[in-house]
KEMIDO-171275 format. One line per field, with one value per residue (C-alpha): residue number from 1; residue in three letters; z, y, x. Coordinates in nm, 4 decimals, padded with zeros to 6 digits. Last residue first. Layout:
% residues N
pator: NUM/... .
seba: ALA/... .
up: Z/... .
north: Y/... .
east: X/... .
% end
This chain:
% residues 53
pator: 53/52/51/50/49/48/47/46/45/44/43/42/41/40/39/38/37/36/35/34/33/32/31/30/29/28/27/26/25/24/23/22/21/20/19/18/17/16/15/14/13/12/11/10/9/8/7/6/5/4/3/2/1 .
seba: UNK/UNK/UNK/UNK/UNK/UNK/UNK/UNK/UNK/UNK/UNK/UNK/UNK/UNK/UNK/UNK/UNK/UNK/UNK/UNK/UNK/UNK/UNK/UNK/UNK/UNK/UNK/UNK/UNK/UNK/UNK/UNK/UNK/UNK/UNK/UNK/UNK/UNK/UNK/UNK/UNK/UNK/UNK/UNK/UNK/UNK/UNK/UNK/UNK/UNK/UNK/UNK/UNK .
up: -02.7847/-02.6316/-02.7231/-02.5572/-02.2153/-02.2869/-02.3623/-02.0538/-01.8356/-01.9529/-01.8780/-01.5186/-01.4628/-01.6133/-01.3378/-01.0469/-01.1688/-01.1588/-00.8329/-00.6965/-00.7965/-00.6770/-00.2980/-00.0868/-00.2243/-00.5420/-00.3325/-00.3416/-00.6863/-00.8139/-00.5754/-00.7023/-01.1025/-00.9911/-00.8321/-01.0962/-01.3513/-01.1543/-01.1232/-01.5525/-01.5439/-01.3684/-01.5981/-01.9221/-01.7844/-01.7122/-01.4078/-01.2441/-01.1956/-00.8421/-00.7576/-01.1260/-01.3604 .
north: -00.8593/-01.1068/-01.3503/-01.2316/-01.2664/-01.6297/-01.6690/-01.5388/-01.7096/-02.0394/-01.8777/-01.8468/-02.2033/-02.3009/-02.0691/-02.1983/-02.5678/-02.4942/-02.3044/-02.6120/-02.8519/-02.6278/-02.5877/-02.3592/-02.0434/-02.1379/-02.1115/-01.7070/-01.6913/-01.8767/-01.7077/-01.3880/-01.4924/-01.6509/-01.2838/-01.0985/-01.3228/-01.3202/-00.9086/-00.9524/-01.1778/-00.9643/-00.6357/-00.8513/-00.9497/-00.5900/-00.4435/-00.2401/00.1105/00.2606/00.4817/00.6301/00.5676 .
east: -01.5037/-01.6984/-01.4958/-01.1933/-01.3969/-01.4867/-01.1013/-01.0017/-01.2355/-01.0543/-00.7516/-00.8859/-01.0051/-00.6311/-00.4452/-00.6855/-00.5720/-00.2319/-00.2703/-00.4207/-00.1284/00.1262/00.0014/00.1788/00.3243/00.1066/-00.1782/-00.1186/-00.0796/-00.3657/-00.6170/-00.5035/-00.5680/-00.9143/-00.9756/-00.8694/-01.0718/-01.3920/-01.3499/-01.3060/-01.6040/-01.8187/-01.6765/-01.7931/-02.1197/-02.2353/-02.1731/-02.4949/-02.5317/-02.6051/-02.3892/-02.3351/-02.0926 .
% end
């Protein structure tokens, strides 16, 4: 890859993922209910990735 090539949709989704997926785990230290809810926003991600494969 060069410097300045773009992500396609599939690696955007896959950073969204990671991050939805990091989110989850640190509120779910504090706040149950919102890591839940971060958790199901990110397996919902999942599937539109696993689609486009």
């Amino acid at each position: 890859m060069g410097l300045f090539s773009r992500k396609t949709e599939k690696e955007k989704l896959q950073a969204k993922y990671k991050k939805l997926i990091d989110e989850a785990y640190k509120l779910s230290h504090t706040n149950r209910r919102a890591s839940d809810l971060k958790t199901a926003e990110a397996d919902e991600l999942l599937k539109q990735i696993e689609k486009m494969n």
